[in-house]
C-alpha positions, 0 to 999 in steps of 0.5 A: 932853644930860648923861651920867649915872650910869644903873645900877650893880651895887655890889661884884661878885665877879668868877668868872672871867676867860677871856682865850680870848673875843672880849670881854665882861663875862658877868652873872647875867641877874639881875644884867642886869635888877636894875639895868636893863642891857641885852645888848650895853649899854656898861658901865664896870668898875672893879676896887676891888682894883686900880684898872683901869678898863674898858669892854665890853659885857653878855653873859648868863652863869649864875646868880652869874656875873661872868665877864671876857673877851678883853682884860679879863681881864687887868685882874682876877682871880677873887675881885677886887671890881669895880663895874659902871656904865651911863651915859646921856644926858639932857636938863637937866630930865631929869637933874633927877629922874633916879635911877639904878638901883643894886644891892648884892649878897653875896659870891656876887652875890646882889642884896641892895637895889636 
């Protein structure tokens, strides 16, 4: 089996961080399915403004939502641009045609292309 990049939310404005939480990373349910992710889904966040990388899972939040929490809201800051990854196993001729599922939104977290 080969891990592959599965789904990708591009340049996420995050718009909170509330260290008061268990754990998580709260997204826009049309975040959530634009790219395919599921609750509870493992995803890998990497802050472009200042380098953290994180792993946590999918909670839903509201409408523009990218919301830290617990211990990951210590790696960012609200208005911090983050890229938001899934990854999933394939077999070698899976991986041959697989294409991972990537949106790009706005400055309010509005999917722009996917």
């Amino acid at each position: 089996m080969i891990s592959l990049l599965n789904s990708k939310i591009h340049s996420a404005t995050v718009t909170g961080c509330r260290t008061d939480y268990v754990g998580s990373i709260s997204l826009d349910t049309r975040l959530i399915t634009g790219c395919g992710l599921n609750l509870n889904e493992k995803v890998l966040v990497a802050n472009i403004d200042n380098g953290a990388r994180l792993e946590t899972y999918v909670i839903e939040g509201g409408a523009g939502v990218v919301e830290l929490n617990g211990a990951a809201a210590k790696l960012a800051k609200e208005g911090d641009k983050v890229i938001i990854m899934s990854f999933g196993l394939f077999t070698e001729d899976e991986a041959k045609n697989h294409k991972p599922k990537i949106v790009f939104v706005d400055a309010r977290n509005n999917i722009l292309t996917n």
